[in-house]
MIBANU-450898 format. One record per residue: residue number from 1; residue in three letters; x, y, z of N, C-alpha, C in turn. Coordinates in steps of 0.02 Angstrom, whole numbers, plus 50000, padded with zeros to 5 digits. Example, Ala and Ser with C-alpha at 12.3 -4.5 7.8 and 13.67 -1.06 7.14 Angstrom:
   num   residu    n.px    n.py    n.pz   ca.px   ca.py   ca.pz    c.px    c.py    c.pz
     1      ALA   50660   49716   50390   50615   49775   50390   50660   49835   50390
     2      SER   50642   49888   50354   50684   49947   50357   50645   50002   50394
% end
This chain:
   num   residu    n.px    n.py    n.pz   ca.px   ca.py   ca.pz    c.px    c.py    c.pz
     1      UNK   55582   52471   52826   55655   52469   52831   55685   52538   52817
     2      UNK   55673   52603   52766   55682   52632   52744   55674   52674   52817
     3      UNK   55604   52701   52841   55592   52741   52888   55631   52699   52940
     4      UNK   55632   52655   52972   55702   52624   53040   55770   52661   53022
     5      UNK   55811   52633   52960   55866   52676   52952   55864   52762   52936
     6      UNK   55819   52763   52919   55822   52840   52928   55812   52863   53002
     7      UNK   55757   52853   53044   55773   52853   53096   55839   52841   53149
     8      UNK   55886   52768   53129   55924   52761   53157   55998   52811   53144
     9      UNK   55994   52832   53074   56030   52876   53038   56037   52956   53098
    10      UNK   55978   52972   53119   55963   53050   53135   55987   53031   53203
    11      UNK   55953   52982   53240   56022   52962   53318   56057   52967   53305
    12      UNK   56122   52928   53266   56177   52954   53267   56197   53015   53250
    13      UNK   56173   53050   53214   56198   53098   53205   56176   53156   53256
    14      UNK   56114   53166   53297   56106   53192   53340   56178   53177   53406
    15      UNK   56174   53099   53396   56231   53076   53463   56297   53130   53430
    16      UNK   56322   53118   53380   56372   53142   53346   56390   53226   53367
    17      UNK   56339   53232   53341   56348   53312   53365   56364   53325   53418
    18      UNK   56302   53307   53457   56304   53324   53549   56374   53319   53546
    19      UNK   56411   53252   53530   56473   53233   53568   56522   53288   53536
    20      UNK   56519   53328   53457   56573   53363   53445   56565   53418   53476
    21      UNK   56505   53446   53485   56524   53536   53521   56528   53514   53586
    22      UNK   56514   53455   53635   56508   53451   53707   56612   53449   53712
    23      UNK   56633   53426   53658   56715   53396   53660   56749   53467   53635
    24      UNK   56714   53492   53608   56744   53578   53577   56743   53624   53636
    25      UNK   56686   53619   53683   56659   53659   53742   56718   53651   53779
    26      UNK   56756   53593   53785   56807   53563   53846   56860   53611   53823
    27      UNK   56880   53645   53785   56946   53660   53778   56951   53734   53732
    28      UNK   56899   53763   53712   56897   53819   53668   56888   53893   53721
    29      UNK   56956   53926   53708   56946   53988   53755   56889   54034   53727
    30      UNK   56867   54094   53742   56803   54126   53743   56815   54150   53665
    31      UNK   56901   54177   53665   56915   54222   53600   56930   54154   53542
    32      UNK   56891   54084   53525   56914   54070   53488   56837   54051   53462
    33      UNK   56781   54065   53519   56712   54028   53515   56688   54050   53450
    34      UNK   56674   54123   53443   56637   54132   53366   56676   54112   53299
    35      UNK   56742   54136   53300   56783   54076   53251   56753   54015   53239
    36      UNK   56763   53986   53303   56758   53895   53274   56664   53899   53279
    37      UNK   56630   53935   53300   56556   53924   53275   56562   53930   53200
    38      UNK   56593   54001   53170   56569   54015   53092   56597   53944   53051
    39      UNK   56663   53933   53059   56684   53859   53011   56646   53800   53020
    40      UNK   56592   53809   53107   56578   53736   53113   56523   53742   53051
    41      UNK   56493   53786   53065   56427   53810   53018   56428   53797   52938
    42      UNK   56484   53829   52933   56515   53838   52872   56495   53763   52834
    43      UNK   56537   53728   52872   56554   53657   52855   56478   53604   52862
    44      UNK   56458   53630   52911   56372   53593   52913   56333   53610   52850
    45      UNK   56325   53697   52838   56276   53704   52788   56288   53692   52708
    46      UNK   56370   53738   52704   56408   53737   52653   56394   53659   52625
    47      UNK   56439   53622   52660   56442   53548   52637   56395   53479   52631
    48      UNK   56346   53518   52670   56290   53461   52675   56255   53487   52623
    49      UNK   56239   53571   52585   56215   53576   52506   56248   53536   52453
    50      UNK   56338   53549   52462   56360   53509   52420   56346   53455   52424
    51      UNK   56357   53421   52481   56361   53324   52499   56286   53310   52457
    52      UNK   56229   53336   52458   56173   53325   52435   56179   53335   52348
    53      UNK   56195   53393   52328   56203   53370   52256   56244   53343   52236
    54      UNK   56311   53313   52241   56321   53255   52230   56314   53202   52219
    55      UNK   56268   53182   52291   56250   53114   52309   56204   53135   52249
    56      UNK   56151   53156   52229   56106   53145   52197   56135   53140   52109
    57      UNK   56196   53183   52104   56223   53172   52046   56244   53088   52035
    58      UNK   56265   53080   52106   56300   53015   52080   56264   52966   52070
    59      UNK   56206   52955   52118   56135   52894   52113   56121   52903   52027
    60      UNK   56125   52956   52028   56086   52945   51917   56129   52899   51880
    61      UNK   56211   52928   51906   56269   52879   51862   56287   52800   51868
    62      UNK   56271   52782   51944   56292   52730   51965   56232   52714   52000
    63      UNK   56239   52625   52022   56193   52615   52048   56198   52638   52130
    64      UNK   56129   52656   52137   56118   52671   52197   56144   52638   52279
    65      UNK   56169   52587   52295   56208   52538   52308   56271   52566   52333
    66      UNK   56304   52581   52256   56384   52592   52257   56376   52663   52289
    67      UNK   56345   52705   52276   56333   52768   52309   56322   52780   52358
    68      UNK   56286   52737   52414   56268   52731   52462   56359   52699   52504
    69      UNK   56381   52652   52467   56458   52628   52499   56509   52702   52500
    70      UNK   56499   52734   52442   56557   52768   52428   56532   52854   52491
    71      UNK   56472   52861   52509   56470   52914   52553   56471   52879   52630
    72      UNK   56449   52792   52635   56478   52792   52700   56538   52787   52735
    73      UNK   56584   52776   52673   56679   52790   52679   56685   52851   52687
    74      UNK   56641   52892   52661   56668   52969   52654   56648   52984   52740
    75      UNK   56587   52971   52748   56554   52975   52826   56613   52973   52877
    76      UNK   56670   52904   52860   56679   52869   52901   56763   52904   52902
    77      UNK   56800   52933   52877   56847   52974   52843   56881   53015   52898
    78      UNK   56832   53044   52936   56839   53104   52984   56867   53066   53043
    79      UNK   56845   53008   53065   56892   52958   53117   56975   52963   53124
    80      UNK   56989   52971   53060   57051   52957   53052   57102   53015   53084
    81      UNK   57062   53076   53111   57081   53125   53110   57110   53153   53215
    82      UNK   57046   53089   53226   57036   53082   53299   57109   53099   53341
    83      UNK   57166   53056   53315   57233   53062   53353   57267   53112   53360
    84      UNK   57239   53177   53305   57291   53240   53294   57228   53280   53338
    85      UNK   57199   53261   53400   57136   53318   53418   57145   53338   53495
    86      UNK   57132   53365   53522   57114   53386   53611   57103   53324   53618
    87      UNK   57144   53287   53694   57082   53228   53711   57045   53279   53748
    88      UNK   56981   53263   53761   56931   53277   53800   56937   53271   53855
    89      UNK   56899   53317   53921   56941   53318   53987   56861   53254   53997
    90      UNK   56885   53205   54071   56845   53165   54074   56794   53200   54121
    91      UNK   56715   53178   54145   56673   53226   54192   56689   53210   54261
    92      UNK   56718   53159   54275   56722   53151   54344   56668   53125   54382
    93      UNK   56618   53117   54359   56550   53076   54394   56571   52986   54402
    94      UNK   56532   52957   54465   56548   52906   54478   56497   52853   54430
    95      UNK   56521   52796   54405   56516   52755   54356   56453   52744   54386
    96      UNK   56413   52728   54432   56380   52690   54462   56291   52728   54460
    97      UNK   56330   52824   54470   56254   52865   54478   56285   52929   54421
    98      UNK   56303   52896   54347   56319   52943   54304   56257   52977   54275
    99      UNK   56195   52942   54277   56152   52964   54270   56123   53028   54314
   100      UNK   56109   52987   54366   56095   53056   54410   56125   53114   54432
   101      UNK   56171   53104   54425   56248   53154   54432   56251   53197   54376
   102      UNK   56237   53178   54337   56242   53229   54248   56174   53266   54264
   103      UNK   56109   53228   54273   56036   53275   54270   56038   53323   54321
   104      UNK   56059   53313   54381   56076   53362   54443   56131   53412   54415
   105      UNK   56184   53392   54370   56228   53448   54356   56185   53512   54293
   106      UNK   56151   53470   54258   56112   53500   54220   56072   53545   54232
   107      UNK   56028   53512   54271   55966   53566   54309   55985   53611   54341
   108      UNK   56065   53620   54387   56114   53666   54426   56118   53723   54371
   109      UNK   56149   53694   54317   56181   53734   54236   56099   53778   54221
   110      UNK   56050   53752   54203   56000   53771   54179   55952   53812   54219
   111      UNK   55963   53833   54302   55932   53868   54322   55980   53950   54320
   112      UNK   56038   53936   54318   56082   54015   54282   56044   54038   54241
   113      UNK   56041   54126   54266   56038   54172   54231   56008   54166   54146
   114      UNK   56095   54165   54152   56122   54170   54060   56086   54120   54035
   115      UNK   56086   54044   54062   56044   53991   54017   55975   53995   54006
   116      UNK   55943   54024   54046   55874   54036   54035   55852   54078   53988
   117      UNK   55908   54124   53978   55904   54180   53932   55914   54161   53856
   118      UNK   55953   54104   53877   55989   54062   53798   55949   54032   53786
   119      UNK   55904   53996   53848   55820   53976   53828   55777   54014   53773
   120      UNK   55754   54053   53807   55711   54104   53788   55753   54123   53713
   121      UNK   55802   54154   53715   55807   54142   53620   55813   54109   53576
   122      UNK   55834   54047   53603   55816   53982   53553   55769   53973   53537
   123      UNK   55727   53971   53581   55653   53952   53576   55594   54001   53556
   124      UNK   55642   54049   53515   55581   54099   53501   55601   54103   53437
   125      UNK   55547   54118   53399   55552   54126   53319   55600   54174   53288
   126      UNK   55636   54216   53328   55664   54270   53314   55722   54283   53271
   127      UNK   55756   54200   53269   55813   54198   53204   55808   54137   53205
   128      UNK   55783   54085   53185   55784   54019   53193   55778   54015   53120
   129      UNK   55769   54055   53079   55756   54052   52977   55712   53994   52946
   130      UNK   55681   53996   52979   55636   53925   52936   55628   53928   52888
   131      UNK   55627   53974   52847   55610   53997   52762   55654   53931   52738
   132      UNK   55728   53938   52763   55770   53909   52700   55754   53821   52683
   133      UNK   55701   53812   52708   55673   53747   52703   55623   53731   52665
   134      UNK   55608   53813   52637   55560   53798   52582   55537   53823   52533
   135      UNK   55608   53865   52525   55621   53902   52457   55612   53848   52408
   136      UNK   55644   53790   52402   55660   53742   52354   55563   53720   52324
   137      UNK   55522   53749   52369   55455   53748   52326   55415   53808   52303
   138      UNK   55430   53859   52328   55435   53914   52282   55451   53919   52224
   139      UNK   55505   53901   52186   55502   53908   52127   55449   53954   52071
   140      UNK   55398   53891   52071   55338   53909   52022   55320   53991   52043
   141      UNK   55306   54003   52116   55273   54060   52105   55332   54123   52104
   142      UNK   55379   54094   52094   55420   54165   52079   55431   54166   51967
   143      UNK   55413   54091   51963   55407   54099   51898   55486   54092   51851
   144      UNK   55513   54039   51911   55595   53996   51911   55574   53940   51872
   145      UNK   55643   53937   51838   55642   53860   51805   55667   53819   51853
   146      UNK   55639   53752   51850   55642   53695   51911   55740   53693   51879
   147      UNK   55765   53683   51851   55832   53681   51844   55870   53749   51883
   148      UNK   55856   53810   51872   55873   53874   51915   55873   53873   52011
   149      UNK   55807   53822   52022   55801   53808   52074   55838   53771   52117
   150      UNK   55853   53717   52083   55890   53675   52115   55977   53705   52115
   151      UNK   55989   53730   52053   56057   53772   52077   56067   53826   52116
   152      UNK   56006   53864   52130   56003   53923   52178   56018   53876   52251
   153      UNK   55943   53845   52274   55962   53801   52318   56001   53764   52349
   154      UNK   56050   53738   52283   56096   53699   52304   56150   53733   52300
   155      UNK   56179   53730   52269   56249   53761   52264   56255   53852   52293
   156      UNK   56214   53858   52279   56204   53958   52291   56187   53939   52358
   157      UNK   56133   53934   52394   56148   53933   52452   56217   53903   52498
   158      UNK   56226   53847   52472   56291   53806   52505   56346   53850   52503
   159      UNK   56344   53892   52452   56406   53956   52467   56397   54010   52510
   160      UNK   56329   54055   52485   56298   54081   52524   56302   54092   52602
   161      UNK   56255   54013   52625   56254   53993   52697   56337   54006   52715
   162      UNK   56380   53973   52688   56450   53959   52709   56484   54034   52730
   163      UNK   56465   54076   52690   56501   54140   52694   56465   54175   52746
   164      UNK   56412   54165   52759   56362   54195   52802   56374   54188   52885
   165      UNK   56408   54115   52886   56421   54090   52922   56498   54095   52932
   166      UNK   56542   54098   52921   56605   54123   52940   56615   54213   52963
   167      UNK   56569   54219   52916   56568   54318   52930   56527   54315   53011
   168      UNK   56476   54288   53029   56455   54282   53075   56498   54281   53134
   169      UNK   56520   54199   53115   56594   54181   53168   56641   54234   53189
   170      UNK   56658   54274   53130   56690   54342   53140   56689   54371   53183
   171      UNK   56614   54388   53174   56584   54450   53225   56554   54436   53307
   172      UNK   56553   54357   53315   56538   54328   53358   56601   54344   53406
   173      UNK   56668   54341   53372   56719   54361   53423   56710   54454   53459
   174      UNK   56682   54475   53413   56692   54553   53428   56634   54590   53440
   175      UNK   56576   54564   53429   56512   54613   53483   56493   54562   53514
   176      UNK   56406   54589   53552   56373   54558   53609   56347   54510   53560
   177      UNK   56356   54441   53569   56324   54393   53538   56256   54364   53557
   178      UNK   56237   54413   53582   56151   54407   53570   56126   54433   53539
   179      UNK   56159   54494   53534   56112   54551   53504   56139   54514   53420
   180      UNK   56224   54472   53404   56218   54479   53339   56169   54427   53334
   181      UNK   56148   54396   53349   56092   54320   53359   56027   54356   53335
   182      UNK   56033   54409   53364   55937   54453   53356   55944   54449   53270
   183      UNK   56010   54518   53272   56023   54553   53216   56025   54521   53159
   184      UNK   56059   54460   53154   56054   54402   53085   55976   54377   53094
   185      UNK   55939   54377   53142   55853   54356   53105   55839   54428   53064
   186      UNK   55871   54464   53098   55810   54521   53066   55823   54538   52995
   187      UNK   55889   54542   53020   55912   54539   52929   55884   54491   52878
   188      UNK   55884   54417   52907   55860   54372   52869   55747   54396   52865
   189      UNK   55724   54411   52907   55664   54453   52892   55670   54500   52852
   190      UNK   55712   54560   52836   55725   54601   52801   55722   54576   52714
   191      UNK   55762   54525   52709   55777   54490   52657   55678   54461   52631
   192      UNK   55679   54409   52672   55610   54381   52669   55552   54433   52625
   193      UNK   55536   54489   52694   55501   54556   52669   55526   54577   52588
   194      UNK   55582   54581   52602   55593   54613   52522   55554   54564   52453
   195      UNK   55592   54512   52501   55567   54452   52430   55491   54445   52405
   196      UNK   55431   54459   52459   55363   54452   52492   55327   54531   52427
   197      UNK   55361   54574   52439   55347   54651   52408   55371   54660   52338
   198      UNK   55425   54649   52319   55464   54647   52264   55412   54600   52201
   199      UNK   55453   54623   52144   55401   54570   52089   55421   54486   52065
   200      UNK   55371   54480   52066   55397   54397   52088   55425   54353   52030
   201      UNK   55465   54381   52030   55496   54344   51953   55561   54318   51999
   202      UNK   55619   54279   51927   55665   54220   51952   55711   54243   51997
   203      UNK   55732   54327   51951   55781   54383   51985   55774   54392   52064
   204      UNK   55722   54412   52067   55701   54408   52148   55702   54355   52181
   205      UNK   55670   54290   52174   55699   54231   52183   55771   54198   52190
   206      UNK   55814   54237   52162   55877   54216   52148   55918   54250   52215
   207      UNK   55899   54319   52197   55924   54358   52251   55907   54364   52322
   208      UNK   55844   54345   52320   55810   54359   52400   55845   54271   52439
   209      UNK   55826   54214   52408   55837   54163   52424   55926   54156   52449
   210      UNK   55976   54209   52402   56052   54197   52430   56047   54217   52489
   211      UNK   56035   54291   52496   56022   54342   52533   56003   54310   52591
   212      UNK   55946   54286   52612   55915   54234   52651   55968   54202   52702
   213      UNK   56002   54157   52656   56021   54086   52686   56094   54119   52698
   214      UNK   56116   54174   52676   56176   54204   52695   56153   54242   52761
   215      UNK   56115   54265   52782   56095   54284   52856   56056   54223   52905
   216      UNK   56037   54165   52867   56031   54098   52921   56095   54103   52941
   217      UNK   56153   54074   52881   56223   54075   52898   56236   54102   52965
   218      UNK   56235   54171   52963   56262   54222   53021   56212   54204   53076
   219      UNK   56135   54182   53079   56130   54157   53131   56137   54100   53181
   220      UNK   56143   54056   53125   56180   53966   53158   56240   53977   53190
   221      UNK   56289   54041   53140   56361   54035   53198   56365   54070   53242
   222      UNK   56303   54134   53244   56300   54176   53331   56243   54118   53365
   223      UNK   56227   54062   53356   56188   54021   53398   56227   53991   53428
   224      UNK   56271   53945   53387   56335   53921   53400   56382   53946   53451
   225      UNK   56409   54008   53446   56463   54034   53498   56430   54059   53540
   226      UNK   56343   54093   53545   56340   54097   53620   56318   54052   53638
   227      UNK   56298   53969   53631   56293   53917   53654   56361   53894   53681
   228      UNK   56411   53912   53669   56465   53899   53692   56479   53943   53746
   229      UNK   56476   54018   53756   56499   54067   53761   56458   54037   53851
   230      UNK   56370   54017   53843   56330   54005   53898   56362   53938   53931
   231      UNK   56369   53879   53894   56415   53824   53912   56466   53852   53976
   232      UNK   56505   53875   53950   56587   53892   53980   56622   53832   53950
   233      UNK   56693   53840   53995   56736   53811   53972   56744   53739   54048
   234      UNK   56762   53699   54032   56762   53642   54080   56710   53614   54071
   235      UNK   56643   53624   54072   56590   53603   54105   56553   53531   54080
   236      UNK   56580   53491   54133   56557   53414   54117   56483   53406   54095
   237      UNK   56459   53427   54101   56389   53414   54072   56373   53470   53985
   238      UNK   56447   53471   53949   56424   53536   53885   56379   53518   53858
   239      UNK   56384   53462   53826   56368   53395   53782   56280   53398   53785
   240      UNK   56253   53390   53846   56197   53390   53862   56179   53456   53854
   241      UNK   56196   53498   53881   56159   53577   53882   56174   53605   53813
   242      UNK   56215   53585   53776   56218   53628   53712   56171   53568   53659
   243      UNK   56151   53505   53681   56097   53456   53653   56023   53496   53661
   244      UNK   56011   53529   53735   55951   53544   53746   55961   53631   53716
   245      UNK   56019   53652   53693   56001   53726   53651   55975   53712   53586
   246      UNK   56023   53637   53565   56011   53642   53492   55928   53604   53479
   247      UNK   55906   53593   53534   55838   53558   53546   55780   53598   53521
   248      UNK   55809   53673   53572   55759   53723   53570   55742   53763   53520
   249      UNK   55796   53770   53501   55789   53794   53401   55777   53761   53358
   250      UNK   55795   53695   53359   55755   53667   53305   55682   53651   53315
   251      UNK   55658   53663   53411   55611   53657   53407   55564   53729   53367
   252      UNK   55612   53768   53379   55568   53848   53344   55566   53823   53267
   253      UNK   55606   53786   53224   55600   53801   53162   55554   53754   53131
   254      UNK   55535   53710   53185   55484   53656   53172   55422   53676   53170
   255      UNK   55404   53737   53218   55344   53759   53234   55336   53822   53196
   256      UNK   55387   53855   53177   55384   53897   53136   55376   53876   53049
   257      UNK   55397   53812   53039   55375   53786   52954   55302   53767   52961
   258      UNK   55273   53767   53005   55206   53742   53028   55175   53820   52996
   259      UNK   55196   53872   53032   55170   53937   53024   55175   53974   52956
   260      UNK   55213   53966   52944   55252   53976   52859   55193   53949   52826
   261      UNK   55181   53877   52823   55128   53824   52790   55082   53853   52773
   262      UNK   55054   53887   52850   54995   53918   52865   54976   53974   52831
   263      UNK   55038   54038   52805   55030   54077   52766   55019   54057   52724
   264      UNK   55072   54003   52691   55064   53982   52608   54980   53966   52585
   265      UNK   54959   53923   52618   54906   53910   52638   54848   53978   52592
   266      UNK   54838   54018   52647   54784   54061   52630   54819   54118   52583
   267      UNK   54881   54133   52568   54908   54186   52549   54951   54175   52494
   268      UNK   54981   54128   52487   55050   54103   52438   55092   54128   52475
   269      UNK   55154   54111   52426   55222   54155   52430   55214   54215   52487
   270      UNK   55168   54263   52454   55199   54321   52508   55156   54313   52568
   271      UNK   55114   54275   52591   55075   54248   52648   55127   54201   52682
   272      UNK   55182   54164   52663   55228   54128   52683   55270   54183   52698
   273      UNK   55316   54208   52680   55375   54262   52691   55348   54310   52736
   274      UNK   55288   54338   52736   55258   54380   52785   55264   54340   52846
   275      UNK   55249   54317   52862   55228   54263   52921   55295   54258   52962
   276      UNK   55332   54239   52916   55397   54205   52935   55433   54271   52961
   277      UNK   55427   54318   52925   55487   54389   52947   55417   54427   52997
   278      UNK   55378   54436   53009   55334   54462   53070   55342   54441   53125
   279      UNK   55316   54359   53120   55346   54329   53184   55437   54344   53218
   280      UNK   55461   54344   53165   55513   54336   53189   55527   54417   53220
   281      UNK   55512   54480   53184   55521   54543   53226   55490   54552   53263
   282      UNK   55421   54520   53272   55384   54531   53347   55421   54500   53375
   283      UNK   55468   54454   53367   55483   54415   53444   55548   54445   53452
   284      UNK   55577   54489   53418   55648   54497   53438   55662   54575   53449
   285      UNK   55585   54612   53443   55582   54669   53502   55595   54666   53584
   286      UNK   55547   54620   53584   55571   54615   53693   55641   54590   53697
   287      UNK   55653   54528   53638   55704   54495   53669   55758   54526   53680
   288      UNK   55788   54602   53637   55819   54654   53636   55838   54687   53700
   289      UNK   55765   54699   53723   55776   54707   53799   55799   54667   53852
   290      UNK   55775   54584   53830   55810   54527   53889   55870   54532   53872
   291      UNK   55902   54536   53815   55969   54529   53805   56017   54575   53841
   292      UNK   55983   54639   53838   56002   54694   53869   56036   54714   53922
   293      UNK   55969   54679   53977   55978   54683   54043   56004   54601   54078
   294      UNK   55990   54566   54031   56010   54500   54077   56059   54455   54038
   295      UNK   56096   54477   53992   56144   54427   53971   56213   54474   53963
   296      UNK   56248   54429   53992   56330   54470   53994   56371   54445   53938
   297      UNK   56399   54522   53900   56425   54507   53834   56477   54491   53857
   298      UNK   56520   54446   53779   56593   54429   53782   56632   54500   53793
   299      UNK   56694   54496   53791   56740   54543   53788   56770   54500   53732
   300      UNK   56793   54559   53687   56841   54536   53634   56913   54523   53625
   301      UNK   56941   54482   53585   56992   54470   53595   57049   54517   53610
   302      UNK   57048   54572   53597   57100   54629   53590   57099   54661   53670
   303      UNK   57037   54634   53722   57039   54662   53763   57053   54621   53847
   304      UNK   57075   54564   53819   57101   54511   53872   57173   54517   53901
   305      UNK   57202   54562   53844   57264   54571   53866   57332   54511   53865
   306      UNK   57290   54451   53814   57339   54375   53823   57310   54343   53859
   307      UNK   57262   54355   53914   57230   54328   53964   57188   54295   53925
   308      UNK   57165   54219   53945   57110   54187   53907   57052   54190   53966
   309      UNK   57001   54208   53932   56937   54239   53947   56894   54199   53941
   310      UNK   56864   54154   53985   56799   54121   53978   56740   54145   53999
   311      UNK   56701   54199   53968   56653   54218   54000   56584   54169   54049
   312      UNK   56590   54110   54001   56525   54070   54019   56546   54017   54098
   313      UNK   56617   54044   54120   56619   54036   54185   56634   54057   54240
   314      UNK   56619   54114   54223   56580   54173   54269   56508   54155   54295
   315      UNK   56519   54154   54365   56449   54144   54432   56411   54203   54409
   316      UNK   56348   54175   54374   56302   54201   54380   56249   54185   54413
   317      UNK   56188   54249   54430   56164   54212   54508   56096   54163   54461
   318      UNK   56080   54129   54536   56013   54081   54481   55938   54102   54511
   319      UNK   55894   54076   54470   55830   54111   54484   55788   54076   54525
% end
């Protein structure tokens, strides 16, 4: 029963998502995309650290039960909000072949240029941060008290991530948002490395681990706005193609905690952090170059002139 609702739990919320950035895609001009990536971020990482220590504060006080009622009201909260929003433009496909009509618009979307390119960096280890999934067992070998840990983790990151992620959003409006996509892994490798070399006490732990999850931050919200940025604006099928971006990165961070493992494994700690920040700069040398030559940056807001600027619907040719 436990594994069914958890399962049934992660559908919806996969459905959930798809449906909020595919409904954000419908109506967000180019100069508002890295904005509303950094707050979406913000609000995912920020609040889902908090929402978690909470919930866990509150299961100790009350029974587990009442805790479980009182976060699915909270869940359920955001509904209310529905009437003050964009309606959503409808796709226009016929009721009858909505299926086939969406996979044909898809595969159209997914042989562009730019999406293949948005491929290729999702799907490469190059900022996808898998670390921050497993700091919370580190501890011991940095020589943290299990109480230090869980507040670094929780709350320090949840600020952390949050700030990381709005500063991102920032900058997502004002350079090439690929390159800032590279630039927040490497940083977050930078961080890693340091932590890997440095002496492994709590200090370093404390600091490398903010450090960290404040450059995931900056890379979830340059994933975010050039997933939008590749989207465009209109495009009846967002929903789906920004489902199969967020597919491809989580498929990297899946296969990359695999690799991480693998250090910990034969190496510890700095056999884990090595792993994790190598891979990730080997892969985000070439991609430097794909970004280079084959992905067309935003223009920034100051340079539209009032004009709203959708870059991601601009004809690009397909392969």
């Amino acid at each position: 029963l436990f594994a069914g609702l958890l399962l049934l739990a992660e559908l919806a919320i996969v459905l959930y998502g798809s449906a909020l950035t595919g409904w954000q895609a419908c109506f967000l001009p180019d100069t508002l995309r890295g904005k509303v990536s950094g707050w979406n971020n913000a609000a995912n990482l920020g609040g889902g650290a908090f929402g978690a220590m909470i919930f866990l504060e509150m299961a100790e006080a009350i029974p587990l039960r009442t805790a479980g009622l009182v976060f699915a009201c909270l869940c359920f909260l955001p509904v209310f909000l529905l009437p003050f929003m964009p309606t959503p433009g409808q796709p226009g496909f016929e009721i009858q072949r909505v299926f086939t009509q969406t996979w044909r618009k898809v595969w159209e979307s997914c042989r562009r240029r730019e999406c293949l390119v948005g491929f290729a960096l999702f799907l490469s280890p190059a900022s996808c941060a898998a670390a921050i999934n497993l700091f919370s067992g580190l501890g011991k070998d940095f020589q943290t008290q299990p109480q230090r840990v869980i507040w670094v983790t929780g709350a320090g990151c949840a600020i952390t991530s949050a700030l990381g992620s709005v500063l991102g959003g920032f900058l997502a409006d004002r350079v090439h948002r690929g390159r800032l996509y590279l630039c927040a892994g490497i940083a977050a490798s930078v961080c890693g490395l340091c932590m890997a070399f440095a002496a492994h006490t709590a200090t370093t732990f404390t600091l490398g681990v903010l450090a960290y999850n404040a450059s995931a931050g900056a890379c979830y919200a340059a994933f975010s706005a050039l997933g939008f940025q590749l989207v465009g604006k209109d495009n009846p099928v967002a929903s789906t193609l920004l489902g199969l971006f967020a597919a491809m990165i989580n498929g990297a961070i899946v296969y990359m905690t695999w690799f991480d493992g693998v250090g910990y494994r034969f190496f510890g700690a700095t056999g884990l952090l090595c792993v994790d920040a190598g891979m990730s700069l080997l892969a985000a040398i070439p991609l430097f170059w794909l970004v280079r030559f084959a992905l067309q940056p935003a223009r920034p807001a100051f340079a539209t002139q009032g004009k709203q600027l959708s870059i991601g619907e601009s004809t690009m040719p397909s392969v």
